[in-house]
RODO-2510 file (C-alpha; in nm, 4 decimals, decimal comma):
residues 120
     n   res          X          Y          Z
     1     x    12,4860    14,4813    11,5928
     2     x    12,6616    14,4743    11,2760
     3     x    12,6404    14,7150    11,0143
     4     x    12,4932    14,5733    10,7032
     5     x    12,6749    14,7326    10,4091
     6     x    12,6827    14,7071     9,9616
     7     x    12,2456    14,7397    10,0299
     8     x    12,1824    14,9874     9,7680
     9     x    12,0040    15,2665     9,9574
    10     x    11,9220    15,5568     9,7248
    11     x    11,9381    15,7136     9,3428
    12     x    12,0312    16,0605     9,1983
    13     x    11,9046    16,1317     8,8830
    14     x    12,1040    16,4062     8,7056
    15     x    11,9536    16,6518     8,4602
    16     x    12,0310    16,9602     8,3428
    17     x    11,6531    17,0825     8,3737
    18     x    11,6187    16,9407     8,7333
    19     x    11,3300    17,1761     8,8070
    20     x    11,1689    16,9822     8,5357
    21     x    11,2686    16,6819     8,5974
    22     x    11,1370    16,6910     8,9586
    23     x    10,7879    16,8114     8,8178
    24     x    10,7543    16,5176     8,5341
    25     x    10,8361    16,2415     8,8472
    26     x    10,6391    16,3893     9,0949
    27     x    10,3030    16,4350     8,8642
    28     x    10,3806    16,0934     8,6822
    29     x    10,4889    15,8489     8,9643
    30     x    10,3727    16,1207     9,2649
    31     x    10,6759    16,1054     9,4142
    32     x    10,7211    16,3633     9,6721
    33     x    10,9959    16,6424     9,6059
    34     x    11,1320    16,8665     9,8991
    35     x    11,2633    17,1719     9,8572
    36     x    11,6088    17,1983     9,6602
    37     x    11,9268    17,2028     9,8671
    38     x    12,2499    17,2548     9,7086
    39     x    12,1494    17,2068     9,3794
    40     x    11,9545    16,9220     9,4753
    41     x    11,5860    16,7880     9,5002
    42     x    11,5274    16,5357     9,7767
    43     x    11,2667    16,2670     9,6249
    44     x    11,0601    16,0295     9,8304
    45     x    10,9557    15,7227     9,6476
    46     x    10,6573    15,6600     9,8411
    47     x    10,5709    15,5475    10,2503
    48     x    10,4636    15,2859    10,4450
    49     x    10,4836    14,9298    10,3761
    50     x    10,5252    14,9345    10,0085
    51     x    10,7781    15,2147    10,0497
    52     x    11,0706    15,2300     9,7284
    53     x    11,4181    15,3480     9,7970
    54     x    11,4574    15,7535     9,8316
    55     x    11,6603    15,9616     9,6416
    56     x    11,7072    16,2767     9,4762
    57     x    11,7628    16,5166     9,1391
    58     x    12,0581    16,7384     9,0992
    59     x    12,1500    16,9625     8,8202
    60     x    12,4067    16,6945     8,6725
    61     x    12,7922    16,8358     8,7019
    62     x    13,0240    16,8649     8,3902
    63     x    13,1497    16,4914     8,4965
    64     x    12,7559    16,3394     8,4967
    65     x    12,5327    16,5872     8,2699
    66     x    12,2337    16,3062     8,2241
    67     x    12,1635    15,9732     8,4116
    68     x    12,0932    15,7864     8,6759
    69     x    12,3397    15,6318     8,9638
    70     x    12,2516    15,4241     9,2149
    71     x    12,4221    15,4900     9,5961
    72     x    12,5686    15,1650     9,7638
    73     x    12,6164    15,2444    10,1852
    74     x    12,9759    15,1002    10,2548
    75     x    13,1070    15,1159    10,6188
    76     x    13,4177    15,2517    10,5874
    77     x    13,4307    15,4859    10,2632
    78     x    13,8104    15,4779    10,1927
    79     x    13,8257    15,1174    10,2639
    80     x    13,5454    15,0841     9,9720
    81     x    13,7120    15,3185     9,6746
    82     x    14,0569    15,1575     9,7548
    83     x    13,8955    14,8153     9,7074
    84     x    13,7075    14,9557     9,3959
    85     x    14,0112    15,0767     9,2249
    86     x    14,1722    14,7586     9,2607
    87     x    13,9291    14,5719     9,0527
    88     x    13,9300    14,8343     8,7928
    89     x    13,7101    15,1820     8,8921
    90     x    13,8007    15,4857     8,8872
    91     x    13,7337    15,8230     9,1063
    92     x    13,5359    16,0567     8,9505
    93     x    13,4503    16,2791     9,2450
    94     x    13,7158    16,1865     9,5810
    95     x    13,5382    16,1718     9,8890
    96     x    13,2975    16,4846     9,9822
    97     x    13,1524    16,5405    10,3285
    98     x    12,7897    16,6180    10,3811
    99     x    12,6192    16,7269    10,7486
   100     x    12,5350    16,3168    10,8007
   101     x    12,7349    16,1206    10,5688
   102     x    13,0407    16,1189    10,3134
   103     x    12,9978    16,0208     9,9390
   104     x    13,2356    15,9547     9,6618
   105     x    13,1494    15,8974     9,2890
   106     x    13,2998    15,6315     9,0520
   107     x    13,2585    15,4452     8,7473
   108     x    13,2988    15,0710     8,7207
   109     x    13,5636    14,9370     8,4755
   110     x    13,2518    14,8968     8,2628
   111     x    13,2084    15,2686     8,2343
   112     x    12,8607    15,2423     8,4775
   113     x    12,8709    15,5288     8,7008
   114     x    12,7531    15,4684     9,0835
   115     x    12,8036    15,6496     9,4433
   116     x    12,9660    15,5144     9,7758
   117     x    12,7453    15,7008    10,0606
   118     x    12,9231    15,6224    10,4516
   119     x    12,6731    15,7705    10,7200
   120     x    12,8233    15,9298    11,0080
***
């Protein structure tokens, strides 16, 4: 089976009040927040057939106080940022490596910021 790859297959919103942040989406849109991690507050968009794509808030770094990037799954992550920085991107944050997966941050030569997430 191929791997199907550029789906866009979660968000981070970055705030520098996540704590609040995570309360406002979670009584607004009921989006359910775990626990924080690192920093970080899974979110689950919903479940079940009308289920939206999961993601989480962070306490937004120096690079990324406020905002919102999307996360595009690539197969092979080095492959993907090469290929990006031909057509222009740059590397904010080099590849990282998580328990299941590796992620990368970069902005587009348009100055939109996004992730690259690889599962393991």
């Amino acid at each position: 089976m191929e791997k199907v790859t550029g789906n866009v297959v979660g968000f981070e919103l970055s705030s520098q009040e996540p704590e609040k942040a995570a309360e406002f989406y979670s009584t607004v849109f009921g989006w359910k927040i775990a626990e924080p991690r690192w920093d970080y507050w899974a979110v689950s968009t919903g479940g079940g057939e009308n289920s939206g794509i999961d993601g989480g808030i962070g306490r937004g770094p120096n690079d990324f106080p406020h905002g919102t990037r999307i996360q595009i799954e690539v197969e092979v992550i080095e492959e993907a940022i090469a290929k990006a920085i031909e057509n222009g991107a740059m590397v904010v944050r080099d590849k990282m490596e998580f328990d299941e997966f590796y992620l990368a941050y970069l902005v587009d030569p348009t100055g939109i910021g996004f992730g690259l997430i690889q599962k393991k």
